[in-house]
N, C-alpha and C positions, 0 to 999 in steps of 0.2 A: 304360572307367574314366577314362581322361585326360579325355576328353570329358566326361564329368559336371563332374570336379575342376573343368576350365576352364571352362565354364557357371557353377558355383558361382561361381568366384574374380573371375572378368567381373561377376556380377550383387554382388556384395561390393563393386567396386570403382565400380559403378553408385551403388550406395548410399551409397555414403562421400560423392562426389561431389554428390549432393543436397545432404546432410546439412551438408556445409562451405560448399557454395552460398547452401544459406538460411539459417548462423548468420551465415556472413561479415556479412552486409548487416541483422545484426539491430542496433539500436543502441540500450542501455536508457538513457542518455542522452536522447533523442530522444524516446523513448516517453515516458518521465518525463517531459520538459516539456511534449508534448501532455500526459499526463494531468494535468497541474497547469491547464495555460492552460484546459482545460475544465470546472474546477470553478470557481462563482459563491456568492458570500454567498447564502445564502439556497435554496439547492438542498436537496433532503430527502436523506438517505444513500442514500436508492435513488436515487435519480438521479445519485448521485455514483457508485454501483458501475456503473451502466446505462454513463455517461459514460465510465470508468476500468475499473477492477476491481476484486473483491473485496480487501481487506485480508488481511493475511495476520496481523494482531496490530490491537488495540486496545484501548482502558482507558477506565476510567468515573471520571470526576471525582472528587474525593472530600475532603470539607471537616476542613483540619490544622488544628489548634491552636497558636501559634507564639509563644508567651511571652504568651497574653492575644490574641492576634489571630486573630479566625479566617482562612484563607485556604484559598482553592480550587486543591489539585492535581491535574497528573495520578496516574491511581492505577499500580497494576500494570500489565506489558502482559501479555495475555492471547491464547489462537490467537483468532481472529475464529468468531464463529455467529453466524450470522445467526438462526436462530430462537429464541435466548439475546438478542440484542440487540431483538430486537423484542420477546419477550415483557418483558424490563426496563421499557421505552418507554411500552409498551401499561398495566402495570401502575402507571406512574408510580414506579419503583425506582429508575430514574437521574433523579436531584433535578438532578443537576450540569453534566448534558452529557459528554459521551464524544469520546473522540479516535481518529480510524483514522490511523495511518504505513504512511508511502509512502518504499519505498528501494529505487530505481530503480538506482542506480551513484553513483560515488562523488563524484559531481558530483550530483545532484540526488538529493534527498532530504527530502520534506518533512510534514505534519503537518496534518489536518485536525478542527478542534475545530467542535464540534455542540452546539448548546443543550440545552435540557431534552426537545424538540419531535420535535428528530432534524434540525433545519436546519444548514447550514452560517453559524458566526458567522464562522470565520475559516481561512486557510490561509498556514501559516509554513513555513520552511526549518530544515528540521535542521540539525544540525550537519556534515561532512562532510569525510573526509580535506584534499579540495580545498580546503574553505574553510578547515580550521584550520590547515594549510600556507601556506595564503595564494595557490594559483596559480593 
C-alpha cells in the first residue's frame, strides 16, 4: 500500500514538473508580436487564422448615423464562427467589413479590420493596461 501511494505521489510530482516546465517558457507577449508581425494588408481571414489563430471574438462593421453623418462602426463583439462568418461573406451580409481582436497580454493587443471581401485593410493596436499607463 505505501508502494502504490508513493508511485502515485512520484508520478503527481512528475507531472507537476512538466506542466511548470512548459508554462514557465510560455510567453504571450511573444506570441502576440509574432502573430501580429505575420499578418499583411491584403491576406484573406484564412490565411490570417492559417498565420495566427482562430479569434476568440469578432464584430461586423456596421453604418451609425451621427447628427446627419453617416459613419462606419465597429458593431458588437461577438464569440467567433467561423461558418457564421463565411456564410455572411458568401451571402454579401457584411456590406462593411468585420474585425477579429487579438489579446495576447497586456502589452500587445491588437485588432484586425477586413474589407467587404474578407481581406485584410488594416491592423491596429488596442488599447492596453501598458499603454494607458504609459510604461
Amino acid at each position: 500500500m505505501k508502494m502504490v501511494f508513493a508511485l502515485i505521489l512520484l508520478v503527481m510530482i512528475a507531472l507537476g514538473v512538466v506542466y511548470f516546465a512548459n508554462t514557465a517558457s510560455f510567453d504571450p507577449t511573444a506570441t502576440g508580436q509574432a502573430a501580429k508581425d505575420a499578418i499583411r494588408t491584403g491576406m484573406s481571414w484564412q490565411e490570417v487564422i492559417a498565420a495566427t489563430q482562430a479569434p476568440s471574438k469578432f464584430s461586423v462593421n456596421i453604418l451609425y448615423n451621427d447628427g446627419g453623418i453617416e459613419v462606419v462602426n465597429q458593431g458588437q463583439l461577438q464569440k467567433f464562427d467561423e461558418q457564421q462568418l463565411s456564410q455572411g461573406l458568401e451571402s454579401g451580409a457584411i456590406e462593411l467589413g468585420f474585425v477579429f481582436e487579438y489579446r495576447y497580454s497586456e502589452k500587445v493587443s491588437f485588432a484586425v479590420d477586413f474589407d467587404e471581401q474578407g481581406n485584410v485593410a488594416e491592423v491596429r493596436d488596442l488599447m492596453t493596461m501598458t499603454k494607458l499607463l504609459g510604461d
